[in-house]
Structures are given as C-alpha cells and as structure tokens.
Residue frames as a rotation matrix with the C-alpha (Angstrom) as fourth column:
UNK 1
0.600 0.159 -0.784 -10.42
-0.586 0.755 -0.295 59.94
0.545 0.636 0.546 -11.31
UNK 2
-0.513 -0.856 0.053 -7.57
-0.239 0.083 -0.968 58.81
0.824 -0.509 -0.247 -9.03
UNK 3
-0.545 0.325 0.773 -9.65
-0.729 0.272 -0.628 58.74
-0.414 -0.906 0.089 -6.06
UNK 4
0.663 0.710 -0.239 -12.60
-0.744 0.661 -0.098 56.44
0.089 0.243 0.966 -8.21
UNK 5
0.279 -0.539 -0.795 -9.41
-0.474 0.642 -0.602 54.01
0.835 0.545 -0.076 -9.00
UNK 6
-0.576 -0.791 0.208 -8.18
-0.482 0.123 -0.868 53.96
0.661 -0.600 -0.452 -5.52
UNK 7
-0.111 0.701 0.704 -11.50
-0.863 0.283 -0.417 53.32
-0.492 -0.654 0.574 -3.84
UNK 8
0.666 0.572 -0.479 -11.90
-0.722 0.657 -0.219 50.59
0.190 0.491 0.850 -6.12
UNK 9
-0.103 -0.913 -0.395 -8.47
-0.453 0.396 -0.798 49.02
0.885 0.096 -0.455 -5.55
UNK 10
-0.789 -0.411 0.456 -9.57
-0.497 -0.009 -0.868 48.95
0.361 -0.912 -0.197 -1.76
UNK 11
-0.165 0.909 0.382 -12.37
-0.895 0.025 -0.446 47.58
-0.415 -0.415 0.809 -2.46
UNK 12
0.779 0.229 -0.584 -11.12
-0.540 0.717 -0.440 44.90
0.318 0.658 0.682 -4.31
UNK 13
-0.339 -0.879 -0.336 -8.75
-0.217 0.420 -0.881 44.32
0.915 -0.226 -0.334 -1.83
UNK 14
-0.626 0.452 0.635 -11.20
-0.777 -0.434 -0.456 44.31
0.069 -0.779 0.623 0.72
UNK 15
0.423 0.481 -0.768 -13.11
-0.891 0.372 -0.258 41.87
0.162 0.794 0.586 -1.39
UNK 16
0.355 -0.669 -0.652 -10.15
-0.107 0.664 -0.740 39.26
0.929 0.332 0.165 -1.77
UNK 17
-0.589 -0.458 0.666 -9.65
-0.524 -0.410 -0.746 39.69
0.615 -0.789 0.002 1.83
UNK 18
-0.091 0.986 0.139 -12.69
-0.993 -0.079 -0.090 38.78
-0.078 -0.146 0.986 2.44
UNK 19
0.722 0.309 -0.619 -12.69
-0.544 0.807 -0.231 35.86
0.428 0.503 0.751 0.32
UNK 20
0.165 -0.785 -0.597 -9.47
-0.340 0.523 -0.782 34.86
0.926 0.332 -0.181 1.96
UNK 21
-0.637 0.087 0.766 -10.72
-0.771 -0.105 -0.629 34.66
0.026 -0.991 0.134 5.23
UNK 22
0.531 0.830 -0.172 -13.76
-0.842 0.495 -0.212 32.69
-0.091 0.257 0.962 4.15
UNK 23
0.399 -0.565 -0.722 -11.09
-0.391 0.607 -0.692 30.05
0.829 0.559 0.021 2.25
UNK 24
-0.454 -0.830 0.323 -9.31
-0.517 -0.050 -0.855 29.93
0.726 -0.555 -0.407 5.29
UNK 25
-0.306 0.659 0.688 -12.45
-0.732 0.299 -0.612 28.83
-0.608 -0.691 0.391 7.63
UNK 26
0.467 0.259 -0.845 -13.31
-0.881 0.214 -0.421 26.81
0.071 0.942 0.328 4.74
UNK 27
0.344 -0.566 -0.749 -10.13
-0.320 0.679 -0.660 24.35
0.883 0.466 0.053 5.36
UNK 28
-0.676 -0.171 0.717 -9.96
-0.706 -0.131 -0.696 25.08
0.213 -0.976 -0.032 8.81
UNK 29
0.043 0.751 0.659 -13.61
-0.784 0.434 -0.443 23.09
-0.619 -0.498 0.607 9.02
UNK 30
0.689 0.212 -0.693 -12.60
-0.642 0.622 -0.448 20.47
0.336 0.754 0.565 6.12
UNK 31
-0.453 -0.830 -0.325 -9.27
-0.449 0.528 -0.721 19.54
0.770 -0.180 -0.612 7.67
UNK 32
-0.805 0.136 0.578 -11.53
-0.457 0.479 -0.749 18.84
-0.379 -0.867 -0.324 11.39
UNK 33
0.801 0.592 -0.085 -14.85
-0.560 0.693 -0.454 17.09
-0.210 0.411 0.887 9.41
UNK 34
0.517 0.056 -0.854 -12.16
-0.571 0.766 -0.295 14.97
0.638 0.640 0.428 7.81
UNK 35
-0.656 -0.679 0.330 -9.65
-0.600 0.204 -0.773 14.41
0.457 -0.705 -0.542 10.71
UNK 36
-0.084 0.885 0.459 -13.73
-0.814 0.204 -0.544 13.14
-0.575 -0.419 0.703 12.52
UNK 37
0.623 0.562 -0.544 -14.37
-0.782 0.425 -0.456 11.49
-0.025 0.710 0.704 9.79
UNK 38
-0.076 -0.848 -0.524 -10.87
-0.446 0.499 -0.743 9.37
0.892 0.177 -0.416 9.95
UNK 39
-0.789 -0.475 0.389 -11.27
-0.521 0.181 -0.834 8.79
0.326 -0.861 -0.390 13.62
UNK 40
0.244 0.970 -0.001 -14.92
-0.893 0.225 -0.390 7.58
-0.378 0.096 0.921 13.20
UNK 41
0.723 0.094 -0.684 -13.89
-0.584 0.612 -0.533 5.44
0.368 0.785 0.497 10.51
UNK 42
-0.425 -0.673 -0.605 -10.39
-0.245 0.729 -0.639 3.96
0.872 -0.123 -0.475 12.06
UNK 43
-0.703 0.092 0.706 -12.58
-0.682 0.199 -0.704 3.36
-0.205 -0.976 -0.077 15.31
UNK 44
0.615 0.783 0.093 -15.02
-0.676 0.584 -0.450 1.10
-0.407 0.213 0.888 13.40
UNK 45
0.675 0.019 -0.738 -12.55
-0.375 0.870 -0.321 -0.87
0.636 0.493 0.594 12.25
UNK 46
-0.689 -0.712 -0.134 -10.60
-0.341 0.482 -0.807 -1.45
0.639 -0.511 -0.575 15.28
UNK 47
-0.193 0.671 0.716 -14.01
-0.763 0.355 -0.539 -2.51
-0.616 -0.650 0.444 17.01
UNK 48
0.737 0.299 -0.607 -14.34
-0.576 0.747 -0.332 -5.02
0.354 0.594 0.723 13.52
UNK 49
-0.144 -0.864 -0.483 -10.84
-0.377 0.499 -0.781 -6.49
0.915 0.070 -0.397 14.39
UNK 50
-0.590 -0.106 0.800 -11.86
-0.804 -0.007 -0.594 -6.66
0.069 -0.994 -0.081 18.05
UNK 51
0.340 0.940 -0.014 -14.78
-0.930 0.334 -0.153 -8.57
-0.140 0.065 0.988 17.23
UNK 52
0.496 -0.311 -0.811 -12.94
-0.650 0.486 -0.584 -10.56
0.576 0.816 0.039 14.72
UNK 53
-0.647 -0.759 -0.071 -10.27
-0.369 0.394 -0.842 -11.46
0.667 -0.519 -0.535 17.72
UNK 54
-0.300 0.236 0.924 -12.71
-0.834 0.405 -0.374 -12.27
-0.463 -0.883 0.075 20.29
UNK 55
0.863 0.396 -0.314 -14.93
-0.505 0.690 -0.518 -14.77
0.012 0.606 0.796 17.72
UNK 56
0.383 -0.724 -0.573 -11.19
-0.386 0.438 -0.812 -16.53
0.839 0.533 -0.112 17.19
UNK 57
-0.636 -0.344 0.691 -10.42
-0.758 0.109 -0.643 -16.45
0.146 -0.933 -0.330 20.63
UNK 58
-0.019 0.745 0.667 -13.98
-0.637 0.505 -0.582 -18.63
-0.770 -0.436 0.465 21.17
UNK 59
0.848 0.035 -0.530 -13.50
-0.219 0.932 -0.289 -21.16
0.484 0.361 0.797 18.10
UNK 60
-0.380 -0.920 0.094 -10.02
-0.506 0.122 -0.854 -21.47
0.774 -0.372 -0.512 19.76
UNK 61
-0.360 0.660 0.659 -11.88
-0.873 0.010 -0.487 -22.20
-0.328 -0.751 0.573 23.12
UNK 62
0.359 0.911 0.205 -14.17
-0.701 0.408 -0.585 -24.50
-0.617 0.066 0.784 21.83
UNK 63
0.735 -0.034 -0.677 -11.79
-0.488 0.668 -0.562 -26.53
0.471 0.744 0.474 19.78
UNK 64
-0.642 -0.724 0.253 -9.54
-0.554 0.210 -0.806 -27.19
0.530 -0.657 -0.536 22.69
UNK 65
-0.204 0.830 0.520 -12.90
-0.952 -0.045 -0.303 -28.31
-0.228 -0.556 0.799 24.30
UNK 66
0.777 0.307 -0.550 -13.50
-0.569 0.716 -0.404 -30.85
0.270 0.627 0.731 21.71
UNK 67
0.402 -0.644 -0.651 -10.56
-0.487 0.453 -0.747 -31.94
0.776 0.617 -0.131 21.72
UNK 68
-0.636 -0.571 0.519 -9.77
-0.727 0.217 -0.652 -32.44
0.259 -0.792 -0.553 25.52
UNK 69
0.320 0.946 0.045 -13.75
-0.887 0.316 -0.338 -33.78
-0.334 0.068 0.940 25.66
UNK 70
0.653 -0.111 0.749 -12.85
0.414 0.881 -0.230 -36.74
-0.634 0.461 0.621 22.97
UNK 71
-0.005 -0.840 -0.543 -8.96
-0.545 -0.453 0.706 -36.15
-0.839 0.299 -0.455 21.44
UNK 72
-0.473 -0.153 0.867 -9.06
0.368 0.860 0.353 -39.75
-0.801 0.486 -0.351 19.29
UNK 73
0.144 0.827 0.544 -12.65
0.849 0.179 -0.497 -38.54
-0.508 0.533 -0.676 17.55
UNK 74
0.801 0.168 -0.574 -11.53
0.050 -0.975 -0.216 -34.83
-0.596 0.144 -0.790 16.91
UNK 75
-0.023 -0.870 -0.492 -8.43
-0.583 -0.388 0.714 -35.79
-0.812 0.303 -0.498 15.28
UNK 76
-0.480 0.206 0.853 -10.42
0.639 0.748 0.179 -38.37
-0.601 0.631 -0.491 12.78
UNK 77
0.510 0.818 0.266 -12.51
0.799 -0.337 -0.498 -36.18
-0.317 0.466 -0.826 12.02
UNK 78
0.396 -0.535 -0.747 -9.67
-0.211 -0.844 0.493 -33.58
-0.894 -0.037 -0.447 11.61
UNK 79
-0.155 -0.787 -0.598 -7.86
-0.675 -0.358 0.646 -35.49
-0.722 0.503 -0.475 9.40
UNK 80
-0.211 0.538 0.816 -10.51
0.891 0.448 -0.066 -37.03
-0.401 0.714 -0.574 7.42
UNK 81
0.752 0.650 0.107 -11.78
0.524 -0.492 -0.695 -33.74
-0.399 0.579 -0.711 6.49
UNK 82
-0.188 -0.849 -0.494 -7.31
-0.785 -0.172 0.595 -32.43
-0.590 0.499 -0.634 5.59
UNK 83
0.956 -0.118 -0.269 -6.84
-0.137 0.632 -0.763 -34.25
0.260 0.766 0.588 1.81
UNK 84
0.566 -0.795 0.220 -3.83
0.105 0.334 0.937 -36.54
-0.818 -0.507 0.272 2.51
UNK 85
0.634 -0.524 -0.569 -1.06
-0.728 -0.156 -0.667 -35.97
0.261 0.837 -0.481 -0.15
UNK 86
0.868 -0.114 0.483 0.91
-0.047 0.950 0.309 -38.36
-0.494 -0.291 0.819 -1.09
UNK 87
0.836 -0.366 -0.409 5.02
-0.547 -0.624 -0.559 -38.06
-0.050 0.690 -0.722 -2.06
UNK 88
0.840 -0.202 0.504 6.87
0.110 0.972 0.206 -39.82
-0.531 -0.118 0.839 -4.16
UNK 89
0.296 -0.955 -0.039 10.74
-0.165 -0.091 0.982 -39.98
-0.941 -0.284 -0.185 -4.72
UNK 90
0.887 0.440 0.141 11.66
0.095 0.123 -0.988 -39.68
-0.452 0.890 0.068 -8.49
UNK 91
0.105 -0.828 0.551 14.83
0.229 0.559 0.797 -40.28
-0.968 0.042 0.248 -10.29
C-alpha cells in the first residue's frame, strides 16, 4: 500500500511539474505578445504625432506664405475672423 501512495505522490508531483512548466511558457509568451503588442502600438502613435507635426509644420509654411505674399489682406482677414472684445474700467 505504501508503494501505491508513493507512486501516486510522484505522479502528482510529476503532474504539477508539468503544469508548472507549461504556466511558465505560458507567461514567458504573454509577457513577449504583449511587450509586441506595446511596441506596435507606441510605434503607431509616434508615426500619428509625426504626421500630426509635419501637417503643422506645412499650415505654418503656408501661412507665412500668405502673409509675406499680401501681409495688409491676411491680417484683415485675420482679425475679422478673431471676435474683438471690448474692456471697460468699472468703479
């Protein structure tokens, strides 16, 4: 009976062994999928920001254009389209 108890013990440590190896490859391939997954993701959004900066760079560009082009007309039209505010001193 002893020997039935022991073989089982080793075999249920064998078992759990088992399984703890598995677990172990388990997190080993979640930690790199997500680590991928992060570096995927923070590389799409430093190519959105890149975008984002060049597009600014060119209205930049192009409103210096305007403005060197005809300065008088670009600043009417600038500050016709800014609501003027108007403050008054109050006692």
């Amino acid at each position: 009976m002893m020997k039935t108890a022991g073989i089982e013990r080793e075999e249920v440590l064998l078992m759990l062994s088992e399984l703890n190896d598995q677990l172990n490859m388990l997190e080993s391939e979640l930690h790199s999928s997500i680590e991928e997954y992060w570096n995927d993701w923070y590389g799409s959004q430093e190519s959105r920001l890149e975008d984002c900066g060049k597009k600014l760079i060119a209205l930049e560009e192009s409103l210096r254009d305007l403005e060197k082009n005809n300065p008088l007309e670009s600043r009417k039209q600038y500050s016709s389209s800014v609501p003027s505010i108007k403050l008054e001193l109050g006692y």
